[in-house]
Structures are given as structure tokens and as C-alpha cells.
N, C-alpha and C positions, 0 to 999 in steps of 0.2 A: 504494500500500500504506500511506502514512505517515497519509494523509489516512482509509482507511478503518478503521485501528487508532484514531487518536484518536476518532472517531465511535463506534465497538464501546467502546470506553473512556472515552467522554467525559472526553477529556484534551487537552490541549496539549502543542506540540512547539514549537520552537527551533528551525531550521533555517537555516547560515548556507551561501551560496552564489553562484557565481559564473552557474553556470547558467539565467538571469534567467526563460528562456520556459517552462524545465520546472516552475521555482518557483511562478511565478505561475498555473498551470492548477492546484495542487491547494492553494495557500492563501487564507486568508480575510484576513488582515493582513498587511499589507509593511511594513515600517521599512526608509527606506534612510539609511545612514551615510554619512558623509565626511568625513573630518580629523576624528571624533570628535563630530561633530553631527549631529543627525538632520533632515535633507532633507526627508524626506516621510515621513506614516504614515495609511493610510486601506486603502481596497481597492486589489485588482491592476486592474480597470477606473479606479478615479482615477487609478493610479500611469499607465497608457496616454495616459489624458486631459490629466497635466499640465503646465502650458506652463514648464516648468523646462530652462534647455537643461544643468544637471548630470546630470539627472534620465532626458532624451533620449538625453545622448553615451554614460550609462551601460547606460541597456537597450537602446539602440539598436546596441550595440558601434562608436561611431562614434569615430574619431580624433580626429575635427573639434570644436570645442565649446571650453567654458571651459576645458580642461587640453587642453591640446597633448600630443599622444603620436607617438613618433618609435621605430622600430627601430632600435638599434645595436648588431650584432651580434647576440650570445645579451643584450644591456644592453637594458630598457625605460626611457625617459626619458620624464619627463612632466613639462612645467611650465607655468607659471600660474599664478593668485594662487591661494593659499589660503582666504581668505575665500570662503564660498560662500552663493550667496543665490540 
């Protein structure tokens, strides 16, 4: 729907989301953030293609990658450097 309102409108939208595969099938640009810096911005096909394992662990929902994620409890923990490259 968001995708065919901006078209009917030829407008732009904002959309921020956790939902990575639903996001990615009705937009034309990604930006993705991290600690306040932008990772990658291009298409949802580049963002698939790119060899970034920040970039993987995030849309891939993987544990594993440059930040370590751990269950504790209802507590998420996450660590690793900050810097991201």
C-alpha cells in the first residue's frame, strides 16, 4: 500500500524498520545505520549483494558477526567494537 500511495502521489516516504525482508520488497532506497553512521545506501539488490558482515549479521538476523548477541533472560546483550567498517 505505502509503495502504491507514493506512486499515485508521487511522493516519498520515510520508513524506519526492523522488518528487513518486508522493507526491502516495496523500496527503492535503503540506508542502513549503526552507532549513528550510515553503512550502506544504494538499492535492496546491492544491500543482498554486499560483502559487509555488519550489513549480513543485520539482514540476515544472525547472532554470529561483528557484535556478538547473547540472550539473558528478558536482557539483550550485545558486544563488540563499535567502530564499524
Amino acid at each position: 500500500m505505502i509503495s502504491r500511495v507514493n506512486k499515485a502521489l508521487r511522493s516519498t516516504s520515510i520508513m524506519v524498520t526492523h522488518d528487513i525482508e518486508k522493507s526491502l520488497e516495496i523500496v527503492d532506497q535503503v540506508i542502513f545505520l549503526a552507532h549513528g553512521e550510515i553503512m550502506f545506501s544504494g538499492s535492496p539488490q546491492e544491500m543482498r549483494e554486499l560483502d559487509s558482515p555488519w550489513v549480513r549479521q543485520f539482514v540476515g538476523g544472525l547472532a554470529d558477526g561483528p557484535r556478538s548477541i547473547s540472550l539473558s533472560g528478558a536482557n539483550v546483550v550485545a558486544s563488540g567494537p563499535v567502530g564499524i567498517k
